[in-house]
N, C-alpha and C positions, 0 to 999 in steps of 0.2 A: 576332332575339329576344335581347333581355342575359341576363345568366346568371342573375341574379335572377328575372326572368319565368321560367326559365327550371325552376329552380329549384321557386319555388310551381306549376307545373302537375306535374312528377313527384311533390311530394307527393300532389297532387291525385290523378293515378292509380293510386301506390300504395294508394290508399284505396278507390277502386272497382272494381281488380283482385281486392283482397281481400275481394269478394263476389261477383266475378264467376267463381263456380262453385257449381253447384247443390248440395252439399251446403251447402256456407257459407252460400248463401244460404239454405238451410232451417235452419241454427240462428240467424240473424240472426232470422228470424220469431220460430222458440221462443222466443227469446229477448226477444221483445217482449212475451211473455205472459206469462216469471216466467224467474227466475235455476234455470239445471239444473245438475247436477252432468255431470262426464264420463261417468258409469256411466249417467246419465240416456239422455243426449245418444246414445250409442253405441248402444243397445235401440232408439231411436225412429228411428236412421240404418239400422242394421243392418249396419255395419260393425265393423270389430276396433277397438280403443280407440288402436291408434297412428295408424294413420289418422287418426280423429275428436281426436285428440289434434294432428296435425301441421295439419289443417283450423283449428282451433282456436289454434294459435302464430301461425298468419297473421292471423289477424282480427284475435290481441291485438297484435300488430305492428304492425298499421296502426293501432292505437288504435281498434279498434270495441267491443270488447271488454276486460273485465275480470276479473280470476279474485281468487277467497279461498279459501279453506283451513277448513275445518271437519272437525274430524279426519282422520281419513282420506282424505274427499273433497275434491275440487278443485270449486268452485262457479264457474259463468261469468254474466256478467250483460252486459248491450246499455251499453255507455258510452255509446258516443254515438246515443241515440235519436232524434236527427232524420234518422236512418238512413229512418226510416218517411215523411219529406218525401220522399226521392229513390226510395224502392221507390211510391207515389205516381203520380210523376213517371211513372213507367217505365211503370206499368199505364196513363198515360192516354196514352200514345205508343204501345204496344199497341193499344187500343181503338179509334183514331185510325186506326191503320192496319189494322185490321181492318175498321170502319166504310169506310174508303176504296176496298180490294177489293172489301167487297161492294158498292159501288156501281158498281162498277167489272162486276159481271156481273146488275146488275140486283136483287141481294136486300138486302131492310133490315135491318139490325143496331138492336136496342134499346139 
């Protein structure tokens, strides 16, 4: 592999690392729904705000996220919403393989 190929796949998985944790991935959802503040974000996590805060510098690192400033608050919004193409993707590789076990011991899956 040249370094260029090489190159575009590690951006590539810096970018699905940083939703590959179940917080993150639970503010990538929220975040499909409406733009939350960190004070938001932290109530509905149920974690302490550095946390949800250090959750949160990764997503905007990899460019999934965005943050703005309204007074006091930090607002976060979903940059890149074709996020919802590959969370998609993922449920129907789930269902796929959920469907395949249960065939696998005789019960149907809808």
């Amino acid at each position: 592999m040249d370094e260029k190929t090489f190159s575009r796949l590690k951006a590539r998985t810096t970018v699905i690392k940083s939703i590959a944790h179940p917080t993150r991935m639970f503010i990538v959802e929220k975040l499909l729904e409406k733009d939350y503040c960190v004070c938001e974000l932290t109530e509905m996590i149920g974690s302490d705000i550095s946390t949800v805060s250090k959750h949160l510098s990764v997503l905007k690192n990899a460019g999934v996220v965005e943050a703005s400033r309204s007074g006091n608050n930090i607002y976060y919004h979903l940059k890149a919403r074709c996020i919802l193409n590959f969370m998609d993707c993922v449920e129907n590789v789930l269902e796929r393989s959920l469907k395949e076990q249960a065939s696998l011991i005789g019960k149907k899956v809808r």
